[in-house]
C-alpha positions, 0 to 999 in steps of 0.5 A, a space after each residue: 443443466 449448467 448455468 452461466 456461472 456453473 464451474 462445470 458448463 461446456 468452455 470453463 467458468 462463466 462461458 456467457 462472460 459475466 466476469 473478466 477473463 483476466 483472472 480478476 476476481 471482481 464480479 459483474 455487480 455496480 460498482 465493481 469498477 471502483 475496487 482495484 482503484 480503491 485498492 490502489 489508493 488504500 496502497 498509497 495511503 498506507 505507503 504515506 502512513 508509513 513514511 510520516 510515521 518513521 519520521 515522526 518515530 526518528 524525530 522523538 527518537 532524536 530528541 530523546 537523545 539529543 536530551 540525553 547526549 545533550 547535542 541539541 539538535 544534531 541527533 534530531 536532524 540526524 535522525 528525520 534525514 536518515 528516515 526521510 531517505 531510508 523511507 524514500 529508498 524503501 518506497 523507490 524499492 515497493 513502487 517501481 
């Protein structure tokens, strides 16, 4: 006799309705509800990881060679706006 999440009962996968039907793989435990929003959040955090580090990244960059070239602090500048616009287009581009 097939149980209620026996992949093989009479109208598919779960026919007393323990899990969505949306295809989201979440099951029916406490808790649960939080998963997609902790993912969301995992997203955003990365997201911001990832734009403070380019900045930062161009920042150093810029100063090793503003040191260089001697242009203090032209190439610094240079080098944060460029990430903070080119981190800006590629978090537009991700997100919507």
């Amino acid at each position: 006799m097939p149980t209620s999440n026996d992949p093989s009962g009479p109208s598919g996968p779960d026919p007393a309705g323990d899990r969505p039907s949306s295809g989201n793989p979440i099951p029916n435990v406490p808790g649960a509800e939080w998963v997609g929003e902790q993912r969301e959040v995992g997203k955003a955090a990365g997201a911001g990881l990832q734009f403070g580090l380019t900045i930062c990244v161009f920042a150093v960059a810029g100063l090793w060679l503003d040191g260089r070239f001697g242009t203090d602090p032209w190439l610094l500048v240079s080098g944060v706006l460029l990430a903070f616009f080119g981190g800006t287009v590629s978090l537009i581009k991700k997100y919507t």
